[in-house]
ROSE-267459 format. One line per field, with one value per residue (C-alpha): residue in one letter; x, y, z. Coordinates in Angstrom, 1 decimal, padded with zeros to 4 digits, m for minus. Example, Ala and Ser with C-alpha at 12.3 -4.5 7.8 and 13.67 -1.06 7.14 Angstrom:
2
type	(a_s)
u	(012.3_013.7)
v	(m004.5_m001.1)
w	(007.8_007.1)
# end
This chain:
434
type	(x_x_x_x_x_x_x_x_x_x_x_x_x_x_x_x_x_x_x_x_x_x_x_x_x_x_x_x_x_x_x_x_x_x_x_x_x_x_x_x_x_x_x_x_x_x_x_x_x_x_x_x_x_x_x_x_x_x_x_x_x_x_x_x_x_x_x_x_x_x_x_x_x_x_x_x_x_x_x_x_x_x_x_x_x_x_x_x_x_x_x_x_x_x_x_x_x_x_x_x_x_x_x_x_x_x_x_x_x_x_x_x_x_x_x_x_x_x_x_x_x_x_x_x_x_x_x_x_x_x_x_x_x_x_x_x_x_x_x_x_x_x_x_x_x_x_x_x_x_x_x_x_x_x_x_x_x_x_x_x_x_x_x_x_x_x_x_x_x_x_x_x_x_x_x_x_x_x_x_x_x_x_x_x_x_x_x_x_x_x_x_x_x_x_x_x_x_x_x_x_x_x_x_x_x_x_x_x_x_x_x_x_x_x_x_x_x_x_x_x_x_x_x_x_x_x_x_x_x_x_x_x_x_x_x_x_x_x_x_x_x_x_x_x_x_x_x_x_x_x_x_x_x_x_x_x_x_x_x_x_x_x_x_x_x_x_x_x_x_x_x_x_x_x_x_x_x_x_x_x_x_x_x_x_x_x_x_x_x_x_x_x_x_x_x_x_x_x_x_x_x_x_x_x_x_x_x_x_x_x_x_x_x_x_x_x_x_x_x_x_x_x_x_x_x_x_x_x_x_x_x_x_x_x_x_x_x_x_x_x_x_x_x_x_x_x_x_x_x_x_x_x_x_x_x_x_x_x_x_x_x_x_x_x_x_x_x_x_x_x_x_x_x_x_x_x_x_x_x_x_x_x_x_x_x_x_x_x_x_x_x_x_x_x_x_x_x_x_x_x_x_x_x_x_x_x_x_x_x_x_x_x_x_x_x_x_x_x_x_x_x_x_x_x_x_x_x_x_x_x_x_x_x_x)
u	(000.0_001.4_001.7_m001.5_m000.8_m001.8_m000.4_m003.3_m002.7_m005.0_m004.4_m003.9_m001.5_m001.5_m005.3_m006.8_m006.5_m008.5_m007.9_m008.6_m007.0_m010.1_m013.3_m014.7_m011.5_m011.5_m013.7_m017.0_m017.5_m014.4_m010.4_m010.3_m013.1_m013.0_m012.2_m011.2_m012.4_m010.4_m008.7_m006.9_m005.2_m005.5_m002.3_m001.8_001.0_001.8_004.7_004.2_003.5_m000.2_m001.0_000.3_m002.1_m004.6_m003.4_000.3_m000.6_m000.2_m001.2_m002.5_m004.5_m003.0_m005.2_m002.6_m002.3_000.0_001.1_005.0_006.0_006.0_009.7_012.9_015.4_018.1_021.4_023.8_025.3_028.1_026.7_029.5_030.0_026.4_027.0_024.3_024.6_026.0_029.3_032.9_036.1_037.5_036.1_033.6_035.7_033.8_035.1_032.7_032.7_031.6_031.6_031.3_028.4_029.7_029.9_027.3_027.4_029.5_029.4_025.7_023.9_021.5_019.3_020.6_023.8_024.2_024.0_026.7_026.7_028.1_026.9_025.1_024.1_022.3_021.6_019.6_018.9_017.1_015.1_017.0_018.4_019.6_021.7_022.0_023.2_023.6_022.1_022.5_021.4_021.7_019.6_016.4_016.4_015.0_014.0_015.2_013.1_014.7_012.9_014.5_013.8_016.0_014.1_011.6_013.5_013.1_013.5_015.3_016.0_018.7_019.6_016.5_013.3_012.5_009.3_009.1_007.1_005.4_003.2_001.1_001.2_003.2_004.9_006.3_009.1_011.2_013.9_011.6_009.7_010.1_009.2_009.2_008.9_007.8_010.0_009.1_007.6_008.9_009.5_011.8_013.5_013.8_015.6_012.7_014.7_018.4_020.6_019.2_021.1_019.8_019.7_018.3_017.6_017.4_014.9_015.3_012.8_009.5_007.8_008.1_005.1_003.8_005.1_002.9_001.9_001.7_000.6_001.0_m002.7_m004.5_m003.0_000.6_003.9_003.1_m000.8_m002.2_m004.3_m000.6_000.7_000.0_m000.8_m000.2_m003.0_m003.4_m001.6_m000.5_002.3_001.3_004.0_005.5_008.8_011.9_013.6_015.3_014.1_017.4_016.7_018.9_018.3_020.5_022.7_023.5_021.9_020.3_018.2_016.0_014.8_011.2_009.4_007.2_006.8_006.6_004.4_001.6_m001.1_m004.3_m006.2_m005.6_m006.9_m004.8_m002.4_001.1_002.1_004.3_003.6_005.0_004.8_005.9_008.1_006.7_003.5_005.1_003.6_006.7_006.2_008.4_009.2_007.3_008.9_012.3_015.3_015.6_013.6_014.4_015.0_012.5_009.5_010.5_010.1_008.1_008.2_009.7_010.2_009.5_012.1_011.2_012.3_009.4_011.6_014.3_013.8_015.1_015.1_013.7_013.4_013.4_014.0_014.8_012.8_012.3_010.8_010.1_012.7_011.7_012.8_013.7_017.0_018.3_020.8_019.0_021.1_021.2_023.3_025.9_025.4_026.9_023.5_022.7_021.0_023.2_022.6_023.0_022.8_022.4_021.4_019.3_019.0_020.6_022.4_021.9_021.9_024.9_027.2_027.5_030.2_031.8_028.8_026.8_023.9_024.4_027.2_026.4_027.7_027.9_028.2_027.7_026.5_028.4_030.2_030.1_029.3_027.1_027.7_030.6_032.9_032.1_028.2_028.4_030.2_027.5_024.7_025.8_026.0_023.7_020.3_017.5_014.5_012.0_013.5_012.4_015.0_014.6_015.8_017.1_016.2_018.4_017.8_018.5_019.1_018.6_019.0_019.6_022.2_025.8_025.6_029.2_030.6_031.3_035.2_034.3_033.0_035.9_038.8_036.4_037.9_035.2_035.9_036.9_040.0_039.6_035.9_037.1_038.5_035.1_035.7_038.8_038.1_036.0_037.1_037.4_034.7_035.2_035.2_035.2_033.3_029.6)
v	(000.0_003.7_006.2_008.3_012.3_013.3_011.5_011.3_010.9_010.3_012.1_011.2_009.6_006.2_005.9_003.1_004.5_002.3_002.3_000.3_001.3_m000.5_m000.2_m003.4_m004.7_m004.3_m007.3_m005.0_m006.3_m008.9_m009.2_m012.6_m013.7_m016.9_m015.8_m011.9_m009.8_m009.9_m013.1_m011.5_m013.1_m011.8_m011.1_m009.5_m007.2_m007.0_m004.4_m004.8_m008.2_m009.6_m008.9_m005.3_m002.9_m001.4_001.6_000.7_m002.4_m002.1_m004.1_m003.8_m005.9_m006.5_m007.8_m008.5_m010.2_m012.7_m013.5_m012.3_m015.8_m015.8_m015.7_m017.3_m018.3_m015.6_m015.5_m013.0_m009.9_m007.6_m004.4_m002.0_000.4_m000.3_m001.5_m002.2_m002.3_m003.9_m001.9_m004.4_m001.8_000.9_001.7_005.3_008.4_011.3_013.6_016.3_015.3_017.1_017.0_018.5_017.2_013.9_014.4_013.4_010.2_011.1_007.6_005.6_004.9_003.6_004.1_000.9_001.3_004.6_003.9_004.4_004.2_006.8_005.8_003.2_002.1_m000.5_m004.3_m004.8_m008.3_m007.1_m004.8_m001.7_001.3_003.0_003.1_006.5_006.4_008.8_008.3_009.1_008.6_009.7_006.8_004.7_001.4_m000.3_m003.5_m003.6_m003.4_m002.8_m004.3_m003.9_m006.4_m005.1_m001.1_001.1_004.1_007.8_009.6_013.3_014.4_017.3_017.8_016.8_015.6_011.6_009.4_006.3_003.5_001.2_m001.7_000.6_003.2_006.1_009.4_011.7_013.5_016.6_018.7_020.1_016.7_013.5_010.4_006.9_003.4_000.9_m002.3_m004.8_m002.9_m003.3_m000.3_001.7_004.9_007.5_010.7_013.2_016.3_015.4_013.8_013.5_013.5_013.0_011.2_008.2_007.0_003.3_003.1_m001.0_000.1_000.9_002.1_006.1_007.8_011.2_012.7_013.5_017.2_017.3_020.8_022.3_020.6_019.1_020.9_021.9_020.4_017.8_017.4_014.2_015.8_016.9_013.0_011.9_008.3_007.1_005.7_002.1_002.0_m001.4_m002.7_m006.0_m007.5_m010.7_m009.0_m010.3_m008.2_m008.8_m008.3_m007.1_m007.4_m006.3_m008.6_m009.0_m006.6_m008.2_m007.6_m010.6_m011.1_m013.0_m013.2_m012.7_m013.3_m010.1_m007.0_m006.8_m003.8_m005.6_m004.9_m003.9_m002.7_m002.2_m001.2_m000.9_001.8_m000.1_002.3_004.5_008.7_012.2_014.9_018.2_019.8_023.6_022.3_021.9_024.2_025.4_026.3_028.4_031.3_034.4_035.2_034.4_031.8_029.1_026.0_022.1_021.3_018.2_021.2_020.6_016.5_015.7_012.1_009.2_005.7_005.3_003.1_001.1_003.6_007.0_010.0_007.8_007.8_004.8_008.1_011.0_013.2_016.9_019.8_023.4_025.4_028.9_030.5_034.0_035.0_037.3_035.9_039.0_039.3_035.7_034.4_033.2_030.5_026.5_026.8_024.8_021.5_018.1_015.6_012.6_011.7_011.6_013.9_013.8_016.9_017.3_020.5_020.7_023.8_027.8_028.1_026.9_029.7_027.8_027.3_030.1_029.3_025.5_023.6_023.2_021.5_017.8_018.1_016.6_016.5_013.9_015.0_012.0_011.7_013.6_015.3_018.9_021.6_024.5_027.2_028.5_031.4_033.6_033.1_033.5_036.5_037.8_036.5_038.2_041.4_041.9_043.8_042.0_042.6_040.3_038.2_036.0_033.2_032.6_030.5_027.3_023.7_021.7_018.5_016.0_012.2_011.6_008.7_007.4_005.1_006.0_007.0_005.3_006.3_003.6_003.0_004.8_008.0_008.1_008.1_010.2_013.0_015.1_015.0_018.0_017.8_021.1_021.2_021.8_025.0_026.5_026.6_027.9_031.5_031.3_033.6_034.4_036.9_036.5_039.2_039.1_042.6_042.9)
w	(000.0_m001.0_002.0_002.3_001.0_004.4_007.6_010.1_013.8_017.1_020.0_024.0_026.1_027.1_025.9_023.9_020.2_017.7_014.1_010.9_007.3_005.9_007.1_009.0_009.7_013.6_015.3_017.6_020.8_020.8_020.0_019.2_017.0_015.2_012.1_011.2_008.7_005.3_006.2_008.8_011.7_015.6_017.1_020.8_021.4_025.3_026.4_029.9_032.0_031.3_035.3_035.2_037.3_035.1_034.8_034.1_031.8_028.2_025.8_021.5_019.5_015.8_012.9_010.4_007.0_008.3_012.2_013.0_013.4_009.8_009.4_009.0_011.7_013.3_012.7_014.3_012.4_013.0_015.3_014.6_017.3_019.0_022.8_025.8_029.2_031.0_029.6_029.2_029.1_031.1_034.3_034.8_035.7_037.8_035.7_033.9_029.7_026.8_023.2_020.0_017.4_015.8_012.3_009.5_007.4_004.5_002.8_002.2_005.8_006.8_010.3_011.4_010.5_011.7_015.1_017.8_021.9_023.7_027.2_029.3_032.8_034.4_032.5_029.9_031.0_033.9_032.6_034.2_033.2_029.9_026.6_025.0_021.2_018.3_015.0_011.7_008.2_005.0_002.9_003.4_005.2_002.2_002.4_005.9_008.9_012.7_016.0_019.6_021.5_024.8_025.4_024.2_022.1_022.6_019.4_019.7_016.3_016.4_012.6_009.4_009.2_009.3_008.5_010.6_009.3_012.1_012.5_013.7_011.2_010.0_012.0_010.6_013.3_012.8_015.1_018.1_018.2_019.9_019.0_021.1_019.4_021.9_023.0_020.1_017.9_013.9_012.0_009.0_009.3_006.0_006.4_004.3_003.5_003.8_006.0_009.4_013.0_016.9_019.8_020.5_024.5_024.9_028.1_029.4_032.4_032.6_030.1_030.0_031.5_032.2_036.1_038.5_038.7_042.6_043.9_040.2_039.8_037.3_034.1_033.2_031.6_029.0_028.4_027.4_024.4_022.6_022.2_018.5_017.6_014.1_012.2_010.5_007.8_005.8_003.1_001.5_m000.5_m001.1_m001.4_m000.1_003.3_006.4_009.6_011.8_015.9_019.1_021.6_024.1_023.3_020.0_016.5_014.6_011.4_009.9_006.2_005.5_002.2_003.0_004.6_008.8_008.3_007.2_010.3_008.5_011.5_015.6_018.9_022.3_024.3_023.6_020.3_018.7_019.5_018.9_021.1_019.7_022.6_022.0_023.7_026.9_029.8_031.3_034.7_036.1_039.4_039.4_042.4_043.8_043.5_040.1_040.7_040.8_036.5_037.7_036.3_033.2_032.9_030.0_030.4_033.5_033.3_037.4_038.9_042.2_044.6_044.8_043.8_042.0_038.5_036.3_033.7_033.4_030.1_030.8_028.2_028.7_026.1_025.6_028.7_030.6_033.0_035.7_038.9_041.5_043.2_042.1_040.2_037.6_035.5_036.7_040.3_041.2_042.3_043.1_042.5_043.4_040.0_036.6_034.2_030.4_028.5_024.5_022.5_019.8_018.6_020.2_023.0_026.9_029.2_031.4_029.0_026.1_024.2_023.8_023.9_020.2_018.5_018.2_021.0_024.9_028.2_030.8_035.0_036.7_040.2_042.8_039.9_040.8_037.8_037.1_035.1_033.7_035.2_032.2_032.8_036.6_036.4_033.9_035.8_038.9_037.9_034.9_035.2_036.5_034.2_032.9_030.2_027.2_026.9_023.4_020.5_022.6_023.2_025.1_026.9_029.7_030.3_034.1_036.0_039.2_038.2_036.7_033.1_032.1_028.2_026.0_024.8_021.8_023.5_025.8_023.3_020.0_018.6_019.2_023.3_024.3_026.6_027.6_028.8_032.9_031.6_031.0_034.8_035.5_035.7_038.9_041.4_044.7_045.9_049.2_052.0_055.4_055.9_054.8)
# end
């Protein structure tokens, strides 16, 4: 089947979204009739244990042209600079990292090949923690389909636009969006416009989830009504392709006779969405001193301690500045959580100059860091009117558990050696009299 001219989407978080590419094809008052519509057979899609409480479990029903166990055996394939936790090499150091933007593909890549680690914690095995790669892509994935069995992945696209093809249907992502591809679920990645470029979090935990909003009330941050579901959507073809899994940390394929993306009609909460990041409330002081960055956590993937985050995905997007008397950038800190940073777009009020689109940063727990002696000495003294912090998006991994860098990220050329001296300005201030 052709893509539709339009891309359609339906809309809420975590809510059963129905949909059928052609009409009748979704059983009424059942999931599992005895035969389907069309000739179609019933397949259920669970991303979270069959007993999960209600309101955590997740769970779709597929009505497909042919069941996903229509496939040929796996054998194992070469998975390049792609790594999962737990990480084999060097141990962690404490020290602040940063980088420059890794560069483009220059020669033909794929999503799939594209893909490098920088940075890991937990075990996949066990179903905790996080990898955190890079992608890149200058070509279409052809006749080759990607599935990940070891994490749902969070999408941040830094650099081009992409259309990712699901079981479930189409979404089309650009730079300001996210996208997440549940654990398990099939899909292709085509850059659109050009080469594309982001950042890609593996989650091995629980499924990422809106965070409480506490005292703020019953509206704020990310609203349920802004998260875009793809609609059915279908390929049938009898073609020839390959099926490529991770699983286990290791990449595997299997040769099918047809396409994967071949589900005609569906109905359940386990899918692939978007969210478009300028529709995030920000909430922010109208009065005095610069709040916890935990206001600005779009989505969590709840570990089993309250409070302690497996990961949390927070952004800092354009906002009003008016806070009285303060010192308005990020303070210094040493944190107990470890933190992650990537731009996507401007600059980040703490660091001006050194830190660019496509670059990151890793401070890991206990690590101390804040802004940079430039910025403080700015901050300190500058006038104190109501601003609008405009043109930026920047980001954060956070997680409770170490974030270490792979080999790779520790040795690349585009580590800069120098990043402590962003520091070494900081003076002394200190006086004795009032």
């Amino acid at each position: 089947m052709s893509e539709p001219t339009e891309i359609r989407y339906s809309h809420g978080f975590n809510n059963e979204h129905e949909s059928e590419a052609l009409e009748g094809a979704l059983p009424k008052g059942q999931f599992n009739p005895q035969k389907c519509a069309y000739g179609l057979y019933t397949e259920q899609f669970s991303s979270t244990a069959f007993t999960a409480p209600r309101h955590e479990n997740r769970r779709t029903w597929m009505y497909r042209i042919r069941p996903s166990i229509s496939m040929g055996d796996y054998s194992p394939i070469d998975k390049g600079l792609l790594r999962t936790a737990p990480l084999s090499g060097p141990p962690c150091p404490p020290n602040v990292m940063r980088w420059n933007a890794q560069p483009m593909a220059t020669t033909p890549t794929d999503f799939i090949d594209g893909l490098t680690t920088v940075a890991a914690n937990g075990d996949a095995n066990t179903q905790i923690g996080l990898g955190i790669h890079l992608y890149t892509a200058n070509q279409a994935m052809d006749n080759r389909y990607f599935c990940n069995a070891d994490g749902e992945l969070l999408f941040v696209p830094e650099r081009g636009e992409l259309i990712a093809r699901t079981e479930l249907g189409l979404l089309q992502v650009k730079p300001g969006e996210i996208m997440v591809i549940p654990r398990g679920i099939k899909f292709q990645i085509e850059p659109l416009d050009g080469p594309i470029r982001g950042y890609l979090c593996e989650n091995y935990g629980a499924p990422f989830t809106l965070p409480e909003r506490g005292p703020v009330g019953a509206n704020g941050f990310a609203n349920q009504r802004d998260f875009q579901y793809p609609t059915a959507w279908f390929e049938d073809n009898d073609h020839a392709c390959t099926l490529v899994t991770k699983f286990c940390g290791e990449l595997y394929q299997a040769q099918l006779s047809h396409s994967p993306l071949d589900v005609v009609a569906w109905v359940g909460n386990s899918a692939p969405y978007k969210y478009d990041l300028a529709h995030f409330n920000v909430i922010n002081t109208v009065s005095f001193d610069h709040p916890d960055p935990s206001i600005f956590t779009v989505l969590t993937s709840p570990s089993d301690t309250q409070g302690m985050a497996n990961m949390d995905f927070v952004i800092f997007p354009p906002r009003w500045m008016v806070a009285e008397n303060t010192f308005r950038p990020p303070w210094y800190h040493r944190n107990v959580m470890s933190e992650f940073m990537g731009l996507i777009h401007g600059v980040y009020d703490a660091k001006e100059k050194g830190f660019e689109p496509g670059g990151m940063s890793l401070h890991n727990c206990m690590t101390p860091h804040g802004p940079e002696a430039q910025v403080f000495e700015k901050a300190s003294n500058g006038q104190l009117s109501p601003q609008k912090y405009d043109n930026t998006l920047a980001f954060m991994f956070e997680s409770r558990y170490v974030i270490a860098p792979t080999e790779f990220a520790l040795h690349s050329q585009t580590r800069q050696q120098d990043y402590l001296s962003c520091w070494g300005d900081l003076k002394k201030h200190f006086n004795e009299e009032l």
